[in-house]
Residue, then its C-alpha position, 0 to 999 in steps of 0.5 A: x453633515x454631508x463631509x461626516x457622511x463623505x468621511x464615514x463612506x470613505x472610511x467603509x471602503x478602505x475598511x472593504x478593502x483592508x478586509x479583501x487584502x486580509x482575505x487574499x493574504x489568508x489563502x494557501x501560498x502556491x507548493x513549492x518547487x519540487x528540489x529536484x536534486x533531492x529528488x534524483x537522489x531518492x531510491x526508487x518508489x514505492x515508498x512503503x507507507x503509501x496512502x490510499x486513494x480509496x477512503x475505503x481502504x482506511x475503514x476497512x483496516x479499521x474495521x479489520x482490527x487485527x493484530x500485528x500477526x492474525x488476521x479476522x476472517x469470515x467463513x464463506x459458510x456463515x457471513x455474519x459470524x467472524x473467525x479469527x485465525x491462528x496466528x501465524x507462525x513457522x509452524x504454519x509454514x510446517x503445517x501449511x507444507x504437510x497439507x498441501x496448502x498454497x503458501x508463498x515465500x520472500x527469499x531476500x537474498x536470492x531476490x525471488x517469491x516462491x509460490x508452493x502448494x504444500x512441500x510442491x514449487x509451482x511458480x517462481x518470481x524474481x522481485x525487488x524487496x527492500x532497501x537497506x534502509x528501508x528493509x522488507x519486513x521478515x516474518x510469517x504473515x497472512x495476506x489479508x486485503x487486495x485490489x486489483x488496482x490503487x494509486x500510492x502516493x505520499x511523501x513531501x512537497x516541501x522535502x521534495x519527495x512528493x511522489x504519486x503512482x497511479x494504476x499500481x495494479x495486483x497489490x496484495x497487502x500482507x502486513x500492514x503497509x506492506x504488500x505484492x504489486x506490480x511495478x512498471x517505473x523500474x526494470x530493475x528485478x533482482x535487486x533490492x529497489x523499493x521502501x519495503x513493499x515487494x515488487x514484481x512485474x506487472x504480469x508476475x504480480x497479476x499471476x501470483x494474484x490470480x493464483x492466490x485467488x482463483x475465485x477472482x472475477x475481476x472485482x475492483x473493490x478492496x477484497x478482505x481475505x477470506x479462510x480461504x485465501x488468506x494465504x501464508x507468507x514467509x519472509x526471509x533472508 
């Protein structure tokens, strides 16, 4: 009886001890190395589908449920009664210069972001849009989100094209992913050096935010535009 019971005793912790090694075996297997030769040969960040590191920012696009091209707004007048603005076109623009309304245009070829108010330049930026393979969108568009700061980070550690920015300070999203910011891993302005985003200096970014928003009072929130400064965007080559 007592050899039964020594029998069944041993049997209970080699049992123990398959499980705990099933247990370990189970665990996520450390990252793998970053391919450094993969990484040398990427283009510059930003990469244009960058993820948020603010679970806010995916309700509030969720919230917005905007069309590619028109953009919910509330009026400041009335908070609880949602407006929807026309979408916008090269009409827009038209109008937009005949009323003397602030809008901004992307010169691509030229490398430069004009902010105008109607048909009168006032600033003048040199940028760094898109690369051939990861062109920046072209179109009119509406600003439609800001913050004053975010981290981007995105891509693959198996691939070798993890990557992580934080303190991406100014970003004004016009469409989708897509947005102004200030760039501080690149001094290369005046060429096309990002995956889609458009890419300013720190201060260039801090003034054409500032400008597009007068009435900022140094919030750190995700800010949804409103009728007021859901600003024009004009993108062309």
């Amino acid at each position: 009886m007592k050899k039964l019971i020594r029998a069944m005793g041993l049997a209970f912790f080699i049992a123990l001890g398959v499980s705990g090694s099933v247990v370990f075996a189970a665990d996520p297997a450390p990252p793998r190395p970053v391919n450094v030769t993969v990484m040398a040969s990427l283009p510059p960040l930003p990469f244009t589908k960058a993820s948020m590191d603010l679970p806010r920012f995916h309700k509030e696009k969720d919230e917005i449920k905007r069309s590619q091209q028109s953009l919910p707004v509330v009026e400041p007048e009335s908070a609880a009664s949602p407006v929807q603005l026309s979408a916008p076109t090269i009409e827009s623009i038209e109008e937009s210069r005949a009323s003397g309304q602030k809008w901004i245009e992307v010169n691509l070829t030229e490398q430069k972001a004009y902010a105008w108010e109607g048909d009168q330049l006032t600033k003048e930026f040199v940028i760094s849009s898109g690369l051939p393979g990861t062109p920046t969108v072209q179109g009119v568009f509406r600003i439609w989100v800001r913050t004053r700061s975010q981290t981007m980070s995105g891509g693959d550690r198996a691939a070798g094209t993890y990557y992580s920015l934080p303190n991406v300070e100014w970003v004004q999203y016009f469409f989708e992913d897509y947005s102004f910011h200030g760039t501080y891993w690149h001094n290369n302005f005046g060429n096309p050096m990002s995956h889609g985003c458009v890419n300013m200096t720190n201060e260039d970014a801090e003034e054409l935010f500032r400008w597009s928003m007068p009435d900022y009072a140094g919030e750190t929130e995700w800010m949804r535009a409103t009728s007021d400064d859901a600003l024009l965007v004009y993108i062309h080559e």
